[in-house]
C-alpha positions in Angstrom: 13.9 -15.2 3.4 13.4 -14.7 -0.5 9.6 -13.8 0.2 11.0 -11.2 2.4 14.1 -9.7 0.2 11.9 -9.3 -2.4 9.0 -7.5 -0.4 12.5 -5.2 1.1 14.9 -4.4 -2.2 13.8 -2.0 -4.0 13.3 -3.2 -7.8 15.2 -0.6 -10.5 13.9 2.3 -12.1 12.6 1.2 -15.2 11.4 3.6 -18.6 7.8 4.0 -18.5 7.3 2.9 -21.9 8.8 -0.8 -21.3 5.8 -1.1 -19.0 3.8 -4.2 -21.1 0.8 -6.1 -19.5 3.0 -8.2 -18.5 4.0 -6.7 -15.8 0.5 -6.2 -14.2 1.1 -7.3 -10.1 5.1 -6.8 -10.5 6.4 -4.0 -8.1 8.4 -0.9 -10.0 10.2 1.7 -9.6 9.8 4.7 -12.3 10.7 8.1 -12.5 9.6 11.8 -13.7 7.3 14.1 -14.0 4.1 14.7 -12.3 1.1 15.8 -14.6 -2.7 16.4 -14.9 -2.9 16.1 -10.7 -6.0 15.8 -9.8 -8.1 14.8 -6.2 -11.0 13.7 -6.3 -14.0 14.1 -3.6 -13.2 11.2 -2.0 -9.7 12.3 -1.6 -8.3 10.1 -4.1 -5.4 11.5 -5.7 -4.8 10.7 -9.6 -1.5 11.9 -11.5 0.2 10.8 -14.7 4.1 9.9 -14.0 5.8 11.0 -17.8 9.6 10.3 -18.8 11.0 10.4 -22.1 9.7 6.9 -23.0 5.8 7.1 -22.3 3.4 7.9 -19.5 1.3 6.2 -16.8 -1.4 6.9 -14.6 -0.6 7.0 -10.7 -3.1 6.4 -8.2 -3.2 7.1 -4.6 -6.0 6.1 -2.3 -7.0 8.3 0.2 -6.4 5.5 2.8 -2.5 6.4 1.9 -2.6 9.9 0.3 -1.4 11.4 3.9 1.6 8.9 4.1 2.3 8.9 0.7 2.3 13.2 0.8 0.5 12.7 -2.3 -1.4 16.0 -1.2 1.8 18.2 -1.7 2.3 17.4 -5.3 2.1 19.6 -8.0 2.2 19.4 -11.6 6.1 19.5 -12.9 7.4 18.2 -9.6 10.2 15.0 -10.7 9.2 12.1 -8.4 10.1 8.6 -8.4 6.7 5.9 -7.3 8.0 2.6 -6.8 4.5 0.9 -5.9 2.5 -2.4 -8.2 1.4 -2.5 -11.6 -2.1 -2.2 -12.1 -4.9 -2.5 -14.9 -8.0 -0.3 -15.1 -10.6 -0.2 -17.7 -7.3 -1.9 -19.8 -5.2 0.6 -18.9 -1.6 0.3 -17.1 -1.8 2.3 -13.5 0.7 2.3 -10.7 -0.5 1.7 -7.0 2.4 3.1 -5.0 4.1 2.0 -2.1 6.3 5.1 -1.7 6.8 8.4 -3.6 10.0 10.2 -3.8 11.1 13.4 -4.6 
């Protein structure tokens, strides 16, 4: 029952820039706004999350794009991804599990 109120509650929005290594596999919620949106051929789409405490790269795999509506993003829009933290090529990246607007 834990295992599943844990997979079901949503965690808190947190500032970007408390965001450590650390937290690499936690799931998180953080909010603001979307910039340097990009897609890429394979219909990955990349965007940076930025709030007053720091930034953090946001990727969406085409696999979920569609659900996601990561497709009807634009640069500027305020969004909150709750989704898990990530490393790439030692950098901190947000796989997300649902974007809100």
């Amino acid at each position: 029952l834990v295992y599943i109120a844990a997979n079901v509650i949503e965690p808190p929005s947190i500032g970007i820039g408390k965001l450590t290594y650390d937290d690499v596999g936690k799931n998180v919620k953080v909010c603001g706004k979307v910039d340097s949106l990009s897609v890429s051929k394979n219909k990955h789409v990349f965007f940076d999350i930025v709030d007053s405490s720091g930034e953090i790269e946001v990727v969406v795999f085409n696999s979920s794009a569609e659900k996601l509506q990561a497709g009807t993003l634009k640069d500027n829009d305020t969004v909150c991804v709750s989704g898990q933290v990530d490393e790439y090529n030692n950098r901190l990246e947000i796989l997300p599990k649902e974007i809100s607007r």
